[in-house]
C-alpha positions as CSV (number, residue, x, y, z in Angstrom):
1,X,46.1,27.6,-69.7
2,X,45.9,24.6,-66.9
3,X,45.6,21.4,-67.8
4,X,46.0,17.9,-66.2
5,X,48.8,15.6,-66.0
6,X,46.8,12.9,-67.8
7,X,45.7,15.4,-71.0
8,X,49.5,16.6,-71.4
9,X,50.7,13.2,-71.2
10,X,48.6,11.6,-73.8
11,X,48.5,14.6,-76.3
12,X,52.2,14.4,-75.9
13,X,52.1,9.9,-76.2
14,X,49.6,10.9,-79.4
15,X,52.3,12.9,-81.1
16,X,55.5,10.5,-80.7
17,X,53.4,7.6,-81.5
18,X,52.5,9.2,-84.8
19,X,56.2,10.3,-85.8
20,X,57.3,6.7,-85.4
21,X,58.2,5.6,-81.4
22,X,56.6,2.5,-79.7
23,X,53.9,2.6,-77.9
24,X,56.3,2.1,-74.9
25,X,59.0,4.3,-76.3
26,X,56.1,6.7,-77.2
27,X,54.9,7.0,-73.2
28,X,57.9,7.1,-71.8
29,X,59.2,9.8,-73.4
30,X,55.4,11.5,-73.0
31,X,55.7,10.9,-69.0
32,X,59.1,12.1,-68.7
33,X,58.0,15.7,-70.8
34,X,55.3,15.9,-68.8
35,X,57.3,15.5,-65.2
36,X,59.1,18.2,-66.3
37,X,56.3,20.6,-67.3
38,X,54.7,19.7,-63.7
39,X,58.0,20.4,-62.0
40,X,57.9,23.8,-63.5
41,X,61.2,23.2,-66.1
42,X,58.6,24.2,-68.9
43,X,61.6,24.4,-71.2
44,X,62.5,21.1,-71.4
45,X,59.2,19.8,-71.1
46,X,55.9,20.7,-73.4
47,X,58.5,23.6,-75.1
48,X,60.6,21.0,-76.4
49,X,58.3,18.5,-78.2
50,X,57.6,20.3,-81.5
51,X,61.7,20.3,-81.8
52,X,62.3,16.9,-80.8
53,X,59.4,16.1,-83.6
54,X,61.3,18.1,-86.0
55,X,64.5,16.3,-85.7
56,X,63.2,12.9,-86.1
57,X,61.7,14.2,-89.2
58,X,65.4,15.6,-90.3
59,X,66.7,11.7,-89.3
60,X,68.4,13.4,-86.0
61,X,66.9,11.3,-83.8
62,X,66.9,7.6,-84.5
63,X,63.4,6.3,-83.0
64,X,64.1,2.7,-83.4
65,X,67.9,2.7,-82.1
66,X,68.7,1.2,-79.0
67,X,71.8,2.1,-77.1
68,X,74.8,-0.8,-77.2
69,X,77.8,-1.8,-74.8
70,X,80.8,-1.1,-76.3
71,X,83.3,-1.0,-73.4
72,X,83.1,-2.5,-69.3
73,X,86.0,-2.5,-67.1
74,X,85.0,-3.2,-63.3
75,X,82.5,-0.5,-62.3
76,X,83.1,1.9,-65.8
77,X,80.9,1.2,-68.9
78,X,81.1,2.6,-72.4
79,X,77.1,3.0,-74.3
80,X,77.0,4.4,-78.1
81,X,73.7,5.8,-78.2
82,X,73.2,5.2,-81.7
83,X,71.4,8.3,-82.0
84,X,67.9,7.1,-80.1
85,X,66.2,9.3,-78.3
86,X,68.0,10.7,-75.6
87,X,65.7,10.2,-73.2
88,X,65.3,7.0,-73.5
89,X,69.1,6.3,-73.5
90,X,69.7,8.7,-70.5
91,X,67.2,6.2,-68.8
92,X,69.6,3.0,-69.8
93,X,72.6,4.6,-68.6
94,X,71.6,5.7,-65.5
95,X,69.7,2.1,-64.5
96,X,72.9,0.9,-65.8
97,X,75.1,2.9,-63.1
98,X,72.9,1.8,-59.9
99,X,73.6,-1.8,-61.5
100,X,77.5,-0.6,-61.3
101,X,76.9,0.6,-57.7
102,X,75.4,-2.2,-56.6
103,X,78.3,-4.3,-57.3
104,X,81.2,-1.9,-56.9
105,X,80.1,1.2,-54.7
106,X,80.3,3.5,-57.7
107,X,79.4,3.1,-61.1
108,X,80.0,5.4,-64.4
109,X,78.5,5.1,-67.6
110,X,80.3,7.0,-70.5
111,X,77.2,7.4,-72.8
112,X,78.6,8.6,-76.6
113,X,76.4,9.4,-80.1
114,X,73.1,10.2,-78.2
115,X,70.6,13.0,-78.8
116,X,69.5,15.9,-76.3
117,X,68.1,13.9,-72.6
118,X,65.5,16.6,-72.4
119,X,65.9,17.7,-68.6
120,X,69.1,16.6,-67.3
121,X,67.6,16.4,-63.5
122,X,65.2,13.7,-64.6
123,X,68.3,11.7,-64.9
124,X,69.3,12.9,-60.9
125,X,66.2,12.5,-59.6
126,X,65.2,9.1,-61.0
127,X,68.5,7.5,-59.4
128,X,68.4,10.0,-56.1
129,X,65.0,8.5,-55.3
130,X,66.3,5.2,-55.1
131,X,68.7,6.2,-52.5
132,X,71.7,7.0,-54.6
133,X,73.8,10.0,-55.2
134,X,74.3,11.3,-58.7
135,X,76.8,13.4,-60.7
136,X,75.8,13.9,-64.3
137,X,76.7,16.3,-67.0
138,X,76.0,16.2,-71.5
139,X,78.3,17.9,-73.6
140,X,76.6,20.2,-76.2
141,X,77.3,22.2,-79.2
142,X,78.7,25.7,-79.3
143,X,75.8,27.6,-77.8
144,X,78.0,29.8,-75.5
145,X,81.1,32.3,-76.0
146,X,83.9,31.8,-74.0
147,X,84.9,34.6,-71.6
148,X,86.9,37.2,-73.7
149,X,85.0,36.2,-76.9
150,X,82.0,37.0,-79.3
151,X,81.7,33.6,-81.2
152,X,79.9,30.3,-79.2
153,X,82.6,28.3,-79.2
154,X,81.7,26.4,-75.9
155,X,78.6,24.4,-75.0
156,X,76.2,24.9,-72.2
157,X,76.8,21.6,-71.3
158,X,74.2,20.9,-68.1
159,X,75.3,19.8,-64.9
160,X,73.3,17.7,-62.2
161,X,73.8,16.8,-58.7
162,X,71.3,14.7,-56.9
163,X,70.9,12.9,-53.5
164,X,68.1,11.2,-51.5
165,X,66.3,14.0,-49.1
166,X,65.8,13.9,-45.4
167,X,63.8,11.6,-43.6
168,X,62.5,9.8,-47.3
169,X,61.5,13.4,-48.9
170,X,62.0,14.6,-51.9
171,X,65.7,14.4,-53.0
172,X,68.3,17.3,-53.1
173,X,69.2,18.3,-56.5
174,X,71.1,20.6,-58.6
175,X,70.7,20.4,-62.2
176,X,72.3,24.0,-64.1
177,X,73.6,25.0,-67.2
178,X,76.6,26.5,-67.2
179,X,75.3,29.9,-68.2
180,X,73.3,32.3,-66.3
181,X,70.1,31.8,-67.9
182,X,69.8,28.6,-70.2
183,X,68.3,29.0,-73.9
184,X,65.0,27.3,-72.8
185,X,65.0,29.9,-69.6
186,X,65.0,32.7,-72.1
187,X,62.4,31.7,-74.0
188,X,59.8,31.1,-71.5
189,X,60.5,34.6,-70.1
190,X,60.2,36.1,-73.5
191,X,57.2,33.8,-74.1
192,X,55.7,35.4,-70.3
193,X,56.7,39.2,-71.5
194,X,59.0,39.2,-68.6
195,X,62.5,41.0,-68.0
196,X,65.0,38.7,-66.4
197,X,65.7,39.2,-62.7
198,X,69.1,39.7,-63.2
199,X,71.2,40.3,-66.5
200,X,72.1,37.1,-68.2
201,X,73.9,38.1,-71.4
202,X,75.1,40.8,-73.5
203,X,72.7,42.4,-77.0
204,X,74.0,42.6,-80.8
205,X,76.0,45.8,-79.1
206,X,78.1,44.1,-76.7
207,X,75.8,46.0,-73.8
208,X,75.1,43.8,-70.4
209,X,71.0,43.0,-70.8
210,X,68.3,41.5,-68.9
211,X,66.3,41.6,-72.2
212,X,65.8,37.4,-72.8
213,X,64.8,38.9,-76.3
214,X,67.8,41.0,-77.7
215,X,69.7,37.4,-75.8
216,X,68.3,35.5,-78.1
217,X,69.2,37.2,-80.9
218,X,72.9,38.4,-79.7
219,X,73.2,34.5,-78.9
220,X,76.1,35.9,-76.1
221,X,74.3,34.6,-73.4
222,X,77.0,34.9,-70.2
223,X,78.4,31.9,-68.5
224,X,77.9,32.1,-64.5
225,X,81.4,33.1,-62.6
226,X,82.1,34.8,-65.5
227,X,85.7,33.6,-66.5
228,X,85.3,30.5,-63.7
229,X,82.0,29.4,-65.5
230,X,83.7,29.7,-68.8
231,X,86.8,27.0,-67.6
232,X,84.0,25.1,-65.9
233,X,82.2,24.9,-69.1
234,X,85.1,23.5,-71.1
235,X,86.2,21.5,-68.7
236,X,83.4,19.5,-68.9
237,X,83.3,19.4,-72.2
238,X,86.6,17.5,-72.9
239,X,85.7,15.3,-69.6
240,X,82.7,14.5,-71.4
241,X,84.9,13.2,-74.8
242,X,87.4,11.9,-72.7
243,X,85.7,9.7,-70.4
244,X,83.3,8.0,-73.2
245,X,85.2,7.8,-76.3
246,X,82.6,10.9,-78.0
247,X,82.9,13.9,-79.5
248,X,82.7,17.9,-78.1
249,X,81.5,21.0,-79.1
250,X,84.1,20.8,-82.0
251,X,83.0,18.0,-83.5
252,X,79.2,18.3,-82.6
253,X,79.2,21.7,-84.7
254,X,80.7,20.3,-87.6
255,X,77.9,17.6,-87.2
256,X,75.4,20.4,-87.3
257,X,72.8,18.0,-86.4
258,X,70.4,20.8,-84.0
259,X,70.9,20.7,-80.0
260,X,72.9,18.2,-78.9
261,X,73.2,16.1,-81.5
262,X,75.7,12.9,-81.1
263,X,76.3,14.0,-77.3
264,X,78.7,12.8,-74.7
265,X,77.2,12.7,-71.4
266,X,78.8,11.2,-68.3
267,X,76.3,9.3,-65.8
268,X,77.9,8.6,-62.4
269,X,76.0,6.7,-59.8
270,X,77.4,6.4,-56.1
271,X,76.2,4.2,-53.4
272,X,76.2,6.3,-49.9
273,X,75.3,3.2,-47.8
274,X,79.4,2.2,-49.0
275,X,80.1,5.6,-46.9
276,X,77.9,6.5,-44.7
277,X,74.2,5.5,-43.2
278,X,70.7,6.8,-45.0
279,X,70.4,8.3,-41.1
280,X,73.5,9.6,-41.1
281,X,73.2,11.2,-44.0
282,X,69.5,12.5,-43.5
283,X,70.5,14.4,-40.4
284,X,73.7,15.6,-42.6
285,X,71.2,17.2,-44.9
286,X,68.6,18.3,-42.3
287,X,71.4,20.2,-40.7
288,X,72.8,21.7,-43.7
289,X,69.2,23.5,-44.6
290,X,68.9,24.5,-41.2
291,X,72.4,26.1,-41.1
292,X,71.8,28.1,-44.7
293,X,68.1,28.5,-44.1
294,X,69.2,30.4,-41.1
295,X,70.8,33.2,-42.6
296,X,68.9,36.8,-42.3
297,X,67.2,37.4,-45.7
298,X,68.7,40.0,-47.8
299,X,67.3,43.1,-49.0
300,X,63.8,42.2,-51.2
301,X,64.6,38.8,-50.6
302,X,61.8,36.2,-51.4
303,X,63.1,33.9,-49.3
304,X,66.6,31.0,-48.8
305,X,65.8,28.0,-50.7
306,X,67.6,24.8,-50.9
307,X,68.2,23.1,-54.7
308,X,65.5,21.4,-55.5
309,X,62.6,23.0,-53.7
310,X,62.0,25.4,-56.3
311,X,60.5,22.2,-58.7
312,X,59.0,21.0,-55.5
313,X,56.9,24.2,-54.9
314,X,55.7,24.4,-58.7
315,X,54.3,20.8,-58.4
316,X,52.3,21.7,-55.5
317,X,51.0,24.4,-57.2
318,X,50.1,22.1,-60.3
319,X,48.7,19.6,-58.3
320,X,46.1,21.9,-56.6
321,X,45.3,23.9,-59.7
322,X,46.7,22.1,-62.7
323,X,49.9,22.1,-64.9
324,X,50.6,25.4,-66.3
325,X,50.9,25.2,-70.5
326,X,51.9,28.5,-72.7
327,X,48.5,28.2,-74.8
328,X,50.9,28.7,-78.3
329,X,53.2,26.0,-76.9
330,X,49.8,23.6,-76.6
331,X,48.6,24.9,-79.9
332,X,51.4,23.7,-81.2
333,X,51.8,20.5,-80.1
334,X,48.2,20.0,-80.6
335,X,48.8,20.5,-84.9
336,X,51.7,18.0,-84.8
């Protein structure tokens, strides 16, 4: 079904307000859900309220915490979540970050004990709009095997790069999970009845698949680069633990506390105007999509895309014609 902006967002509002969060808390949380649904990361969005419900009924998700200081040296800050909602502590660390900028050029929040941040590009996005650039990753539980093995053992642990667009537009971003296809990715293709466009994870067997189905249930979904994806992966999990004082996939599993539960995540804000010139830099990036855009299409190619224009093409769609909502998803979140 289609349905507006405003009908998601306060069906959404409804529902945290009832299982606890502020009003504030309640529509912040609603509004950043719904972003994501309009920018077409259904996953993260509308799919993900019935579970973030769930786990501040298990006591997961603390709705009243607030995140605390617990370390500042020069342009490098140390939050404990405190197990709030991670959206809302994502939000803090990042405004924290540009403040870091500001003063220093570069600023890094470590943020420790928090809960999942939804969509990781929110975080991106929110400071690439304001004219800085952003490198941002969370540490996860074992959701992943590592190259060679069966077992998760590694996390999926979400990676975002962000930078104001040319000209004022819409901001360059890159926001990933470390495997080919992300949980969330599989089930809204499962939820659509849809193969995957290109295998993204091995069945129960061991066999390569583009079933998001029989990846579900094998939970061997295949890092990207293979081996390289499955360094990359760990790598950022022990940066993660490393640089805020927090835990990793380990330690999160013997937690056991559902996706993402007592987090690391590493939030780091850079000033260009330090390096460069906002016209500088927009002809730097106008060039760059020229240069890549320019390429001859391969075979059954739908077309050379830069990061971030796929969201941007979903909310023009959703503007003209509304936000699209998997009617069991809105069923759902309409019996909460």
């Amino acid at each position: 079904m289609r349905l507006s902006f405003e009908e998601i967002q306060g069906e959404i509002k409804r529902v945290f307000m009832k299982y606890g969060l502020s009003e504030e808390k309640a529509e912040i949380c609603a509004r950043i859900h719904t972003e994501s649904t309009n920018d077409g990361i259904y996953s993260h969005g509308t799919n993900r309220v019935s579970r973030f419900v769930d786990y501040i009924k298990k006591g997961w998700v603390d709705v009243n915490a607030e995140p605390t200081v617990e370390k500042s040296f020069g342009a490098i800050e140390v939050m404990n979540g405190n197990m709030g909602p991670g959206i809302l502590n994502a939000l803090k660390g990042t405004d924290r970050a540009m403040e870091l900028a500001d003063q220093f050029g570069i600023g890094m929040v470590g943020l420790k004990n928090t809960t999942h941040w939804m969509r990781g590009g929110t975080y991106g996005l929110h400071a690439a709009k304001k004219g800085y650039i952003a490198i941002m990753w969370t540490n996860t539980e074992s959701c992943m095997p590592p190259w060679g093995g069966k077992e998760c053992k590694l996390g999926n642990n979400p990676f975002v790069m962000a930078m104001p667009g040319p000209d004022g537009g819409d901001p360059i971003q890159m926001d990933m999970a470390i495997s080919q296809y992300a949980y969330g990715k599989l089930q809204v293709t499962r939820l659509a009845g849809k193969k995957l466009p290109f295998p993204g994870g091995f069945d129960k067997d061991g066999n390569v698949t583009d079933d998001p189905g029989a990846i579900e249930e094998s939970m061997r979904i295949m890092p990207i680069g293979y081996w390289k994806g499955s360094s990359f992966s760990f790598m950022l999990d022990i940066l993660g633990s490393a640089l805020t004082g927090g835990i990793g996939a380990a330690d999160l599993d013997q937690k056991n506390m559902g996706s993402c539960g007592g987090a690391s995540q590493v939030i780091i804000v850079i000033d260009p105007n330090k390096t460069t010139t906002m016209d500088e830099m927009s002809e730097t990036v106008k060039k760059a999509i020229a240069h890549i855009k320019s390429s001859e299409p391969s075979e059954k190619s739908s077309g050379i895309i830069a990061p971030g224009e796929d969201y941007i093409q979903f909310r023009k769609d959703h503007d003209a014609n509304g936000i699209f909502v998997d009617d069991s998803v809105w069923e759902e979140i309409k019996s909460l």
